[in-house]
ROMI-633045 format. One record per atom (N, C-alpha, C): x, y, z. Coordinates in steps of 0.2 Angstrom, whole numbers, padded with zeros to 4 digits, always signed. Atoms other than C-alpha are relative to their C-alpha. Last residue first. Layout:
// residues N
XYZ
...
This chain:
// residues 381
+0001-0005+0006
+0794+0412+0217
-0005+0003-0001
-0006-0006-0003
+0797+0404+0236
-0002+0005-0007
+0006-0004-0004
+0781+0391+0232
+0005+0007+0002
+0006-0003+0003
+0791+0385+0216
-0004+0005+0004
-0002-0006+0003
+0807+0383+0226
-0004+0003-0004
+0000-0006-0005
+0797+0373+0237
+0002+0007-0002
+0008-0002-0003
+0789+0361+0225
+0002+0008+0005
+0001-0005+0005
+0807+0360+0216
-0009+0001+0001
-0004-0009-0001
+0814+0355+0234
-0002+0003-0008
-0002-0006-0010
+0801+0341+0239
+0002+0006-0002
+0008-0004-0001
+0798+0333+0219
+0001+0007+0005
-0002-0006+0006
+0818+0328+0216
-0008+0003+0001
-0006-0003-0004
+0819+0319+0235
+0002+0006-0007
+0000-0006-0005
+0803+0314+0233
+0005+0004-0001
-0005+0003-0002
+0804+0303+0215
-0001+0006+0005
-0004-0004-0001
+0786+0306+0207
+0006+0000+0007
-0005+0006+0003
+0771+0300+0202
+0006+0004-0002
-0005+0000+0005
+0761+0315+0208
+0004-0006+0003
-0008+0005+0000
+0745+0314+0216
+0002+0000-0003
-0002-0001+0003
+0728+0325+0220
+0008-0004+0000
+0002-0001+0005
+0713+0320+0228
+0003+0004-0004
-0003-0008+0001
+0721+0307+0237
-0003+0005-0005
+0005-0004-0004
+0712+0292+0245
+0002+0009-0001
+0009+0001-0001
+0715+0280+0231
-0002+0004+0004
+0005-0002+0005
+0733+0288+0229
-0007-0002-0002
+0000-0007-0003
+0740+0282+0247
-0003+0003-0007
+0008+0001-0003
+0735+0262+0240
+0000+0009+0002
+0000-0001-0006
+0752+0265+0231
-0008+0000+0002
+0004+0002-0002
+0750+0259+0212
-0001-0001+0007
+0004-0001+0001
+0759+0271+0206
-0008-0002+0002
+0004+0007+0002
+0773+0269+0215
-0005+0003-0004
-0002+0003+0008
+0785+0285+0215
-0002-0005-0003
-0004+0007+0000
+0776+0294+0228
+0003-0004-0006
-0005+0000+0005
+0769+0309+0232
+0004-0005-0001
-0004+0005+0002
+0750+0312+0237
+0009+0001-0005
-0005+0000+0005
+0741+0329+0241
+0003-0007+0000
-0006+0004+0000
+0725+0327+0251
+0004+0000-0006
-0004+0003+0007
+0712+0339+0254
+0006-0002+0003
+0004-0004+0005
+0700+0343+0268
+0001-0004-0006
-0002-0005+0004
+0708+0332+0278
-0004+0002-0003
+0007-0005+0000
+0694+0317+0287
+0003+0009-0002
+0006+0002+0005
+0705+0303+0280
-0005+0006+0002
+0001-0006+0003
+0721+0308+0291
-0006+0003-0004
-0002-0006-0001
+0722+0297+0305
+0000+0006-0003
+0006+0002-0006
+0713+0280+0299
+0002+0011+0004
+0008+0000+0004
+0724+0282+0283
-0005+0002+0003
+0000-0006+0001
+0736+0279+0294
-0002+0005-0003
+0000-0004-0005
+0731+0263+0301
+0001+0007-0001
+0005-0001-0004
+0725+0258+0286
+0000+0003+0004
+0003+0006-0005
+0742+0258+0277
-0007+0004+0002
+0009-0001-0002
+0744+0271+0263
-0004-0005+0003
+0003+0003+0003
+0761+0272+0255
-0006-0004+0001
+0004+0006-0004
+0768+0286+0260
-0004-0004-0004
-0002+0007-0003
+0783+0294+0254
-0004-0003+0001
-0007+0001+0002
+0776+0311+0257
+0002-0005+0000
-0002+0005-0002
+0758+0315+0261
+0006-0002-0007
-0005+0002+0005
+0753+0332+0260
+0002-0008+0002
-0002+0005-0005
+0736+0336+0272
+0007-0004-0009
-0005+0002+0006
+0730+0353+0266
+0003-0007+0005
+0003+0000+0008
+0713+0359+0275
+0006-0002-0005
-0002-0006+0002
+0718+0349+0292
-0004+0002-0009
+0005-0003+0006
+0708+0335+0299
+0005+0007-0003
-0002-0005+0001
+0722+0325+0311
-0006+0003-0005
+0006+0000+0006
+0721+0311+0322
+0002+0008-0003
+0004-0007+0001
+0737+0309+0331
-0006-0003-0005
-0008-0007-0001
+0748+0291+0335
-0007+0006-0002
-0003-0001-0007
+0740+0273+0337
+0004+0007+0001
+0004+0003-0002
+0727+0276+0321
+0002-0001+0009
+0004+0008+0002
+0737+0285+0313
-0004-0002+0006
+0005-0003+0004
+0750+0302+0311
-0005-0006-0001
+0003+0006+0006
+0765+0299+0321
-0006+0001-0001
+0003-0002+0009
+0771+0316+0325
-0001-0004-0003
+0005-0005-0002
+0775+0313+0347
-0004+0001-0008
+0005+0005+0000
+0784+0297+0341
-0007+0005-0001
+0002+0001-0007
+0799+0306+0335
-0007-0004+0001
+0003-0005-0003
+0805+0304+0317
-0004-0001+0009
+0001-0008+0003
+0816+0295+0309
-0004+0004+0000
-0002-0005-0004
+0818+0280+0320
+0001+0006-0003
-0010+0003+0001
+0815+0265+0311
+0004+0007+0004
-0003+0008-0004
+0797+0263+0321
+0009+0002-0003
-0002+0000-0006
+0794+0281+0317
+0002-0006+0003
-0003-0005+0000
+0794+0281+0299
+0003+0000+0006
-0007+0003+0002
+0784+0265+0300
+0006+0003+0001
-0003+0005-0006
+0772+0272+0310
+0006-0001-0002
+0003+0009+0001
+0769+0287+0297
+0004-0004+0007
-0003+0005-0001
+0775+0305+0302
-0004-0007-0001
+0003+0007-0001
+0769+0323+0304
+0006-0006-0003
-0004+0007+0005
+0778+0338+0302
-0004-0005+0003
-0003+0002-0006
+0765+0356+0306
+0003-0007-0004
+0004+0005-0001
+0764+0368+0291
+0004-0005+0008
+0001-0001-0011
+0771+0386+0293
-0005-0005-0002
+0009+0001-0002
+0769+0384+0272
+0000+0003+0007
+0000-0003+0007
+0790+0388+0269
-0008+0000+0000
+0001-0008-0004
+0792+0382+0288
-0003+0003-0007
+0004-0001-0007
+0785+0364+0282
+0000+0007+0002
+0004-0001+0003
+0796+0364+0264
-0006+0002+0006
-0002-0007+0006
+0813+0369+0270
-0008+0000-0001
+0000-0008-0004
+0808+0355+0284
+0000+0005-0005
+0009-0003-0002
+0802+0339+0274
+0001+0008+0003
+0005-0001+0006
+0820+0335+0263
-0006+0004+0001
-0002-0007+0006
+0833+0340+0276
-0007+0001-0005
+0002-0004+0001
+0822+0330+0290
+0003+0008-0004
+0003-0001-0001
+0819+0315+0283
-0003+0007+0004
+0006-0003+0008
+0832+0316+0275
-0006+0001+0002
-0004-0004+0002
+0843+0315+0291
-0003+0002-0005
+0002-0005-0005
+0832+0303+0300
+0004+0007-0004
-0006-0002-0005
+0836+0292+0286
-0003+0005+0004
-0008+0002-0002
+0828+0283+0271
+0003+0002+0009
-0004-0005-0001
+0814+0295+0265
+0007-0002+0003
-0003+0000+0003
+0802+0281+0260
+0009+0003+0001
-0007+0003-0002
+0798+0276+0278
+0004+0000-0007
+0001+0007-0001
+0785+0289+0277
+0008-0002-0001
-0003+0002+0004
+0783+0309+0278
-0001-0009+0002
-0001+0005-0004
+0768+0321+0284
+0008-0007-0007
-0004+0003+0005
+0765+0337+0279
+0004-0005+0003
-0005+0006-0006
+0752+0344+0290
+0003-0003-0006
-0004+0005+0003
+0742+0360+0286
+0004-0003+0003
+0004-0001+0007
+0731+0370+0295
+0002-0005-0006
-0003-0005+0006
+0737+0366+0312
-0004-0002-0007
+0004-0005+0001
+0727+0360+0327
+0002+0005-0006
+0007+0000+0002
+0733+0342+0328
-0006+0006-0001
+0004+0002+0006
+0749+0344+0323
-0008-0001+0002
+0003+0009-0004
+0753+0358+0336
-0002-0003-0005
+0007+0001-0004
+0759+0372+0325
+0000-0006+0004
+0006+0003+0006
+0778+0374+0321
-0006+0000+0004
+0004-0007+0004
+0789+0385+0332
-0003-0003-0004
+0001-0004+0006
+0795+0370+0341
-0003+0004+0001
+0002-0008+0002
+0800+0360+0356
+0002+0002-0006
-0004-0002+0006
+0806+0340+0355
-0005+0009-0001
+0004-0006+0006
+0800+0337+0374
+0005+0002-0005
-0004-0004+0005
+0810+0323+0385
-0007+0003-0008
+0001-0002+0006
+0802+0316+0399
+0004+0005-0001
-0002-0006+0005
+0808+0310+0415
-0004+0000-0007
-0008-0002-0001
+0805+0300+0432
+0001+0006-0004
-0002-0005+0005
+0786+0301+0438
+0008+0002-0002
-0004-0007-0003
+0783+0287+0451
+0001+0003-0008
-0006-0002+0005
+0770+0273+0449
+0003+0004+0001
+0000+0006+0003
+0757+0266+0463
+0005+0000-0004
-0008+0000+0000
+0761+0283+0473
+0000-0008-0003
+0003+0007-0001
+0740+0285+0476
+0008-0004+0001
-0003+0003+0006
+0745+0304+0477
-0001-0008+0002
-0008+0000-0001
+0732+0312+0491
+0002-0005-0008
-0001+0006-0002
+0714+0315+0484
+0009+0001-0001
-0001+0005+0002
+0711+0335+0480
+0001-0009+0001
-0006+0004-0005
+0701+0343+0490
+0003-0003-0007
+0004+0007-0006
+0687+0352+0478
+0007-0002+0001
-0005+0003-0004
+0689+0370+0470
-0001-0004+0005
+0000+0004-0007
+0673+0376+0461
+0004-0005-0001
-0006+0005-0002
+0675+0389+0446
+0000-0002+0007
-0002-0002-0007
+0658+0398+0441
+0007-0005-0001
+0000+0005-0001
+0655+0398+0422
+0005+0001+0009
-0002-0002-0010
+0653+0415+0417
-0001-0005+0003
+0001+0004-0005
+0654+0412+0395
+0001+0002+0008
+0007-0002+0000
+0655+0422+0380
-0003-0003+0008
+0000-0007-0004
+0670+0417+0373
-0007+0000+0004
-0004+0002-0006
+0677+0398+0366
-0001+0009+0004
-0001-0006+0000
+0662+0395+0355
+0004+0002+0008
+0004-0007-0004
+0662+0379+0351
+0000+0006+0002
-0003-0003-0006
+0672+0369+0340
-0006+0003+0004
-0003-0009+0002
+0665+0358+0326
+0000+0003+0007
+0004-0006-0002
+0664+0339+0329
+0002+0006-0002
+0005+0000+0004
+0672+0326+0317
-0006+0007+0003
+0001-0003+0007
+0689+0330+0319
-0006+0000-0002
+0001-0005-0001
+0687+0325+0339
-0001+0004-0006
-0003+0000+0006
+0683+0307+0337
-0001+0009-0003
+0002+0001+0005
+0675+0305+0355
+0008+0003-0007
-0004-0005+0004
+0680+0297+0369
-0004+0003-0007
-0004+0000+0005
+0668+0288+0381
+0004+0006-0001
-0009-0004+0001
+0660+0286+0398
+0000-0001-0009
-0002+0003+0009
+0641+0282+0399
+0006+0005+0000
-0006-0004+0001
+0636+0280+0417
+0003+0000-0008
+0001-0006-0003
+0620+0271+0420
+0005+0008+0000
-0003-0002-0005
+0627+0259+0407
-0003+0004+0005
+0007+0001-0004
+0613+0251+0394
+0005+0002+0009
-0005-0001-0007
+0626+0260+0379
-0007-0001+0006
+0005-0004-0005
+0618+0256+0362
+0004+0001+0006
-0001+0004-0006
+0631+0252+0346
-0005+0003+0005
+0002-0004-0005
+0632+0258+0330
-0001-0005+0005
+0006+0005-0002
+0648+0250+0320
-0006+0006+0005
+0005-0002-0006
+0656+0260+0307
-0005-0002+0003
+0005+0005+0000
+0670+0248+0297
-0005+0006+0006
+0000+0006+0007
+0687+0253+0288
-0009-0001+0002
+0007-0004+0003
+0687+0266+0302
-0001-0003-0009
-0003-0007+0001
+0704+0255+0309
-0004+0006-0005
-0006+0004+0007
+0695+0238+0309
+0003+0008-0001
-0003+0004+0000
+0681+0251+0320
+0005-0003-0006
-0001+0003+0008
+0672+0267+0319
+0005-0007+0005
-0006+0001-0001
+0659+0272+0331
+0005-0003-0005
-0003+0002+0006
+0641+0277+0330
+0008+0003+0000
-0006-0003+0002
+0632+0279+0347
+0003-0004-0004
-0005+0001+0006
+0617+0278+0353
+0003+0002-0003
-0007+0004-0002
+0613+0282+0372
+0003-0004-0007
+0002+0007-0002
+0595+0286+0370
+0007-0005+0000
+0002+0002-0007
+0597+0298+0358
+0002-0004+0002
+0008+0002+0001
+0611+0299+0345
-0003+0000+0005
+0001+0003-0005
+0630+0303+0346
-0008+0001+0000
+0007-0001+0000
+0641+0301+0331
-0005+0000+0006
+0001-0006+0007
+0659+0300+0328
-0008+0001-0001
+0005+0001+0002
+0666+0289+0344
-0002+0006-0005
+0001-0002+0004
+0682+0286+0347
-0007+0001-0004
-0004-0004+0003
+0680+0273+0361
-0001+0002-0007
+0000+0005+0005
+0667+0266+0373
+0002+0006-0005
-0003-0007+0003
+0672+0263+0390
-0001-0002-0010
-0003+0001+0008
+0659+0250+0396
+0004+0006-0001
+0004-0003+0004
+0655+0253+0415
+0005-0002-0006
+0002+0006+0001
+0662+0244+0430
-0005+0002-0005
+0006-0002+0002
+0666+0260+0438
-0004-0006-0001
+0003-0001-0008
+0683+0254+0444
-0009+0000+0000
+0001+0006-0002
+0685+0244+0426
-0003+0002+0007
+0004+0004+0002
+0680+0261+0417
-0001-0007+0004
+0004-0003-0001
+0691+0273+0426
-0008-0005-0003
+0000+0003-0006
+0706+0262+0422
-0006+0001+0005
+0001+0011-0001
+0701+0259+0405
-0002+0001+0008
+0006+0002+0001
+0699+0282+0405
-0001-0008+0001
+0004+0000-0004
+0717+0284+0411
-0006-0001+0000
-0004+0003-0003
+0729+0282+0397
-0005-0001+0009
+0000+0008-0001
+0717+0282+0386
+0003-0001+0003
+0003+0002-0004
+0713+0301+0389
+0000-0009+0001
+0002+0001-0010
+0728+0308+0388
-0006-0004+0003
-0006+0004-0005
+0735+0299+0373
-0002+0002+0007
-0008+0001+0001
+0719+0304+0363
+0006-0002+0005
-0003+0008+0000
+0699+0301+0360
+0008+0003-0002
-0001+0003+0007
+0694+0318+0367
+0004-0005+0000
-0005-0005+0001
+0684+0317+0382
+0003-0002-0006
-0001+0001+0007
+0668+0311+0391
+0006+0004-0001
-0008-0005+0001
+0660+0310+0405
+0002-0003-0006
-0006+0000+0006
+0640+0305+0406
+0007+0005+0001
+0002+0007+0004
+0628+0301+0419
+0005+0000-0005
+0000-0003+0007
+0636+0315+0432
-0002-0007-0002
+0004-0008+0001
+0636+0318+0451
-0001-0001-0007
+0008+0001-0004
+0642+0299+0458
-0003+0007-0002
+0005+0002+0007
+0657+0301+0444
-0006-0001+0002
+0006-0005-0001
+0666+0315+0455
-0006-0004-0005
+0004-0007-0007
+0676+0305+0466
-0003+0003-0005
+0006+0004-0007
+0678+0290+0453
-0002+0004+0003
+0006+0000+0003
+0686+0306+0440
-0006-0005+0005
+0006-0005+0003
+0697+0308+0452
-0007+0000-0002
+0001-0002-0008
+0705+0292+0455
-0006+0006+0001
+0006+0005+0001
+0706+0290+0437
-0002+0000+0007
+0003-0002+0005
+0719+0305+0435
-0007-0005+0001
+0003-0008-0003
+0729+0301+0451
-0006+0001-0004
+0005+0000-0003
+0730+0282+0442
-0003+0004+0006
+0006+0003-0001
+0735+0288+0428
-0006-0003+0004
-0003+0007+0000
+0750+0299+0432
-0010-0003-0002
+0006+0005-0002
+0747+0316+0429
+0001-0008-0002
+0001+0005+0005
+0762+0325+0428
-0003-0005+0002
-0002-0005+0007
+0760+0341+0436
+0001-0005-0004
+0006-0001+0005
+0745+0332+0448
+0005+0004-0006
+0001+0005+0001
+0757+0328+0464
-0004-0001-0009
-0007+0001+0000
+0759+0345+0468
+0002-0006-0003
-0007+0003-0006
+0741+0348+0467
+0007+0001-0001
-0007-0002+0000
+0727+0356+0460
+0002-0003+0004
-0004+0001-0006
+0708+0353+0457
+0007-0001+0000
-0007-0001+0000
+0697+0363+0448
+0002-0003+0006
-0002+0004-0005
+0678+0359+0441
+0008-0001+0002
-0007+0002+0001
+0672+0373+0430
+0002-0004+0008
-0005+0001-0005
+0656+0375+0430
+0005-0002-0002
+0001-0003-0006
+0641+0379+0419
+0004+0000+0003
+0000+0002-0008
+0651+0378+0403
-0003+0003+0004
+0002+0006-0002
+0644+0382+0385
+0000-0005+0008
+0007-0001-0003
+0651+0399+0384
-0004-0005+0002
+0001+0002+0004
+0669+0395+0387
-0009+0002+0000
+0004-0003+0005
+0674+0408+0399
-0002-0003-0006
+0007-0004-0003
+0675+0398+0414
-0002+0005-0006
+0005+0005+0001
+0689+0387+0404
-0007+0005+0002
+0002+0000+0007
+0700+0402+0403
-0005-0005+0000
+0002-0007+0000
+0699+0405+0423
-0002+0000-0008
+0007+0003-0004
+0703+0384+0426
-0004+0011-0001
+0002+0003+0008
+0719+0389+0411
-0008-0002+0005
+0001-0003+0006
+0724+0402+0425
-0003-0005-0005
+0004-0008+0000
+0722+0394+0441
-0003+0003-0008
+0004+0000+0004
+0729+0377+0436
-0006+0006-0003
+0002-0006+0002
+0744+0377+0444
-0005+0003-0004
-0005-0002-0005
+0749+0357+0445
-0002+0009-0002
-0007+0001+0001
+0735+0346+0438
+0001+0004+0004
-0004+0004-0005
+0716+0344+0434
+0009+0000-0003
-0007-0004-0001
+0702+0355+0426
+0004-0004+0006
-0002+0002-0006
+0683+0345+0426
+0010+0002-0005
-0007+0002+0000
+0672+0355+0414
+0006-0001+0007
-0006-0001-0007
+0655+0354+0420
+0005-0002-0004
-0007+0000+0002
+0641+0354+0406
+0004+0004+0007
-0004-0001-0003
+0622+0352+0409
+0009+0000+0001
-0002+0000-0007
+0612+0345+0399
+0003+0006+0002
+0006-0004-0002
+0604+0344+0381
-0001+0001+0007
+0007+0002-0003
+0611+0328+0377
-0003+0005+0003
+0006+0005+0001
+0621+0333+0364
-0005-0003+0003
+0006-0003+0000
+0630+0348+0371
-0006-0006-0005
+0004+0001-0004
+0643+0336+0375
-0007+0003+0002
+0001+0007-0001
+0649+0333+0360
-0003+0002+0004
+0006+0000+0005
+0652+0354+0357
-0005-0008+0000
+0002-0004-0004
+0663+0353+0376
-0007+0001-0007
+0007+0005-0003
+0670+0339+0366
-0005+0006+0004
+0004+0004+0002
+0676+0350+0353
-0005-0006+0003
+0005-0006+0004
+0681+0365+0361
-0006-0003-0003
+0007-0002-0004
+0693+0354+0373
-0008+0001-0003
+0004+0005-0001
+0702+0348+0357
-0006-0001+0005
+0004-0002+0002
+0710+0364+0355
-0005-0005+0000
+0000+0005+0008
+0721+0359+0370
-0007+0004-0002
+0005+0007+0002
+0717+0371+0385
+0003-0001-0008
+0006-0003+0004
+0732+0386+0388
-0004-0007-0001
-0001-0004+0006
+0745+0386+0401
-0006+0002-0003
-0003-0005-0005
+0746+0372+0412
-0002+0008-0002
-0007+0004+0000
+0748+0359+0396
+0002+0006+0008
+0000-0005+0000
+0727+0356+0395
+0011+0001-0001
-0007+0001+0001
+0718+0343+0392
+0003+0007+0000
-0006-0003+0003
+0702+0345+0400
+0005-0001-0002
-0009-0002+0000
+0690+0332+0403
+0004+0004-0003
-0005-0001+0007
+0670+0336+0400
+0008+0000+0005
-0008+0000-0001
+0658+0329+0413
+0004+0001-0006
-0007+0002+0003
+0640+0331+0409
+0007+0002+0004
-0005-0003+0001
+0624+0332+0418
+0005-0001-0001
-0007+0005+0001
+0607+0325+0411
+0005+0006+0002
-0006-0002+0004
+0591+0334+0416
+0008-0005+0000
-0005+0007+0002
+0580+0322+0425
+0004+0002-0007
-0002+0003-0005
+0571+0336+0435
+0002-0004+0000
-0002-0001-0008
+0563+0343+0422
-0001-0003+0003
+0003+0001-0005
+0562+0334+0405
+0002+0003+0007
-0003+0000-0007
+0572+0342+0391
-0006-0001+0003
-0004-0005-0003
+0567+0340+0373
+0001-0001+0007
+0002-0002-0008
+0566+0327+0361
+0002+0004+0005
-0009+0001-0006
+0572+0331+0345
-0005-0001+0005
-0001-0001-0003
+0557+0328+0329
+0004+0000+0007
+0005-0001-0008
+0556+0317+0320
+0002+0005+0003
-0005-0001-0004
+0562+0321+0300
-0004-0001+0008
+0000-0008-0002
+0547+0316+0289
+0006-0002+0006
+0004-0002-0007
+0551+0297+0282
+0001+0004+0001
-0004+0000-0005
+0554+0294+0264
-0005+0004+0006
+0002-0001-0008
+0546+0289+0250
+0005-0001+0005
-0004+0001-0005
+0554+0294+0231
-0005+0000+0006
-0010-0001+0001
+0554+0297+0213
+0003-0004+0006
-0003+0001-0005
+0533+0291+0209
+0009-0001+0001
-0006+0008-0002
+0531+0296+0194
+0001+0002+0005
-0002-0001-0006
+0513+0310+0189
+0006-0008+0001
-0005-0006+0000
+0506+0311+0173
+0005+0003+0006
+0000-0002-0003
+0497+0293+0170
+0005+0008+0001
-0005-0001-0002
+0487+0292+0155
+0004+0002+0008
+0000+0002-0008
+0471+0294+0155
+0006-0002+0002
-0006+0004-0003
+0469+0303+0140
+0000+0000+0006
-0004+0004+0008
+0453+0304+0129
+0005-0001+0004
-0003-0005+0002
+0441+0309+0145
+0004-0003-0004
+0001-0005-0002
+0425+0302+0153
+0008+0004-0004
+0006-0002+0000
+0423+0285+0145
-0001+0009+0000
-0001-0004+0009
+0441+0282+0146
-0005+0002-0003
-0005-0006+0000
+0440+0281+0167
+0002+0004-0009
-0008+0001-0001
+0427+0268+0165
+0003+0007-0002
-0001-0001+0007
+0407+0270+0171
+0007+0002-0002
-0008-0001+0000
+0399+0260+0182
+0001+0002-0007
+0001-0002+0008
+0378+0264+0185
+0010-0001+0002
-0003-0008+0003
+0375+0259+0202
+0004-0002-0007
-0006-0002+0006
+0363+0248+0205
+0003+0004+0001
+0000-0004+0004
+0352+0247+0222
+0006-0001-0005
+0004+0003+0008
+0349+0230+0230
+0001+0006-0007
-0006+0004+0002
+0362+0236+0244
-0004-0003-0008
-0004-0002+0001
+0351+0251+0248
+0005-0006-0005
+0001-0004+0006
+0334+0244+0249
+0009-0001-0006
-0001+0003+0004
+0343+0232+0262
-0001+0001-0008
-0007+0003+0000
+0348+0246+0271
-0001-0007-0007
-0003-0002+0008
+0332+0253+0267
+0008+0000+0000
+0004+0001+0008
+0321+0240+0275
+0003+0005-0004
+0002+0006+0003
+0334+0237+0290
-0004-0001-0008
+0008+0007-0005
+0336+0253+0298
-0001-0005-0007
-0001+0006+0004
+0353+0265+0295
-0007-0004+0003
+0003+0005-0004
+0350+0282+0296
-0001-0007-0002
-0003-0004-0004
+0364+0289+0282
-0004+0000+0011
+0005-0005-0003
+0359+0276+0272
+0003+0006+0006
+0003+0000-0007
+0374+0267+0266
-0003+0005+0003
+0006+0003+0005
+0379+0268+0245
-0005-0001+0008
+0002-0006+0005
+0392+0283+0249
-0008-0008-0002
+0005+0002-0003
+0402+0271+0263
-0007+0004-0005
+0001+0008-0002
+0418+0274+0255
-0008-0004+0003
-0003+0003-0004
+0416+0292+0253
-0003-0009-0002
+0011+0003-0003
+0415+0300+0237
+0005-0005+0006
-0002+0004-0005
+0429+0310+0227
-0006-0002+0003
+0006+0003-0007
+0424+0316+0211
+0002-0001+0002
-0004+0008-0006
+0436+0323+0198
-0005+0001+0004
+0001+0000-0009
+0428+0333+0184
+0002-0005+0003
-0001+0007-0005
+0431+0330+0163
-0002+0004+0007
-0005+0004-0001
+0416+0337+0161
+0006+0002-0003
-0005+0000+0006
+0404+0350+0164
+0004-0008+0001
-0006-0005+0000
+0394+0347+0179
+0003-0002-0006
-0003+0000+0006
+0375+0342+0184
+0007+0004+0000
């Protein structure tokens, strides 16, 4: 006997003898049970409980199997000197699958930047090799390499930018492996989420390669820790110059501005601004006036108002800064494709209906060449 109301639970099987034999099995199925309705027992049956939401528990990671540890290849970009900050990021990618990480250091004088790499905490090794041949790394020196050291590793990888596209295809056809670019996500089991149509469209994809090259989409990772590290440095032959192309000349436009891809701010102009002349009376005062880096639309750069190296898109830099100005532009894809992972974006144009204000979260409708200098002389006061 109990009080009411009371909740009972009863098993499923609750009318079946608990020895089962024939005459009181059959007893059992002849027995009544008394039913009696849920209103019977209490005034409100009401239900007090809404269903909001089913979802699947988080799975668990898989962890490392010994003796089919995965070991990675990270390429460095480097200028001689100091590692690109782009290093930092793949070296954080690579620690995706739970491996082994060798940074591969390649060119003319390396000593020193193959000594800074040793200290990232994340690197077991540091892979150097030096030449004469290797100060301005021709593509097919650079992809050369990589095949000597691609029998030692399942995965290389590096950031998706001008250094590594210009070598990575070639390193793919040798290989006979998929090269698979710009990637923004890296999953078990070789999947991988990528952006396509100028990141208009994220496709995921599987990689059934023995060797999985790619680049990745460096704004999307966060850095790693660039101390902490005693990463041995091992010196391999380098392979002679292959001399299929020759190295004539470049020309560098040197500054005191940040790097645009590592700077905090980036103030970028478009083909409104008319003339390489405006483009840089009107953007400069305001650039040093921040200590922001100068960016650039294609357009801008096709007519020739700004150099190539600060084109800001999809065929020119990527960029995430926490302030991203956009001057004169009027908000193609391709460029779009280059800044969209900014913190914040300031918009200035005199169109209203410029596509650059649907991705802006703040815009002014408004003539540059009257907005530029009375923004600066406000930021001077």
């Amino acid at each position: 006997e109990m009080d009411m109301p009371a909740v009972l639970t009863a098993d499923l099987r609750l009318n079946e003898p608990r020895f089962v034999k024939l005459p009181n099995l059959m007893m059992a199925r002849k027995k009544t049970i008394e039913k009696v309705k849920a209103s019977e027992l209490a005034n409100d049956t009401s239900t007090k409980l809404e269903l909001l939401e089913v979802s699947v528990p988080p799975s668990r990671k898989a962890g490392i199997k010994i003796g089919t540890q995965v070991k990675i290849l990270a390429i460095a970009e480097h200028n001689e000197s100091e590692l690109n900050d782009s290093v930092f990021k793949v070296i954080s990618a690579a620690k995706s699958w739970n491996g082994e990480v060798d940074l591969l250091v390649m060119g003319k004088n390396t000593e020193h930047v193959a000594q800074k790499a040793a200290k990232i905490k994340d690197v077991s090794s540091v892979i150097r090799l030096d030449g004469d041949h290797l100060e301005h790394l021709l593509a097919e020196d650079a992809a050369k390499i990589v095949e000597m050291l691609s029998n030692d590793y399942q995965v290389i990888l590096a950031a998706h930018s001008w250094f590594s596209r210009n070598f990575l295809p070639r390193v793919a056809a040798v290989l006979n492996v998929a090269l698979i670019t710009d990637v923004l996500k890296i999953e078990s089991n070789n999947v991988y989420t990528r952006a396509i149509y100028a990141g208009n469209v994220h496709a995921k994809i599987q990689s059934k390669d023995p060797i999985q090259l790619l680049t990745i989409h460096t704004s999307i990772f966060e850095s790693c820790s660039r101390d902490g590290g005693d990463a041995e440095i091992i010196s391999k032959d380098t392979p002679p110059a292959m001399n299929l192309t020759s190295w004539k000349s470049e020309k560098i436009n040197k500054s005191d501005r940040p790097a645009l891809i590592d700077a905090k701010i980036v103030i970028s102009g478009g083909r409104s601004l008319g003339s390489e002349e405006n483009f840089d009376k009107v953007l400069s005062p305001l650039v040093d006036e921040l200590g922001a880096a100068l960016g650039a639309t294609r357009a801008a750069v096709d007519a020739g108002y700004a150099p190539n190296e600060i084109q800001v898109g999809q065929t020119g830099v990527v960029v995430a800064p926490e302030l991203y100005m956009a001057v004169g532009v009027s908000g193609a894809n391709q460029h779009i494709y280059g800044m969209k992972d900014s913190r914040v974006v300031v918009a200035i144009n005199n169109d209203p209906d410029a596509t650059i204000f649907q991705f802006a979260d703040y815009g002014l409708v408004a003539d540059l060449f009257d907005a530029i200098p009375e923004i600066n002389k406000l930021i001077k006061e």
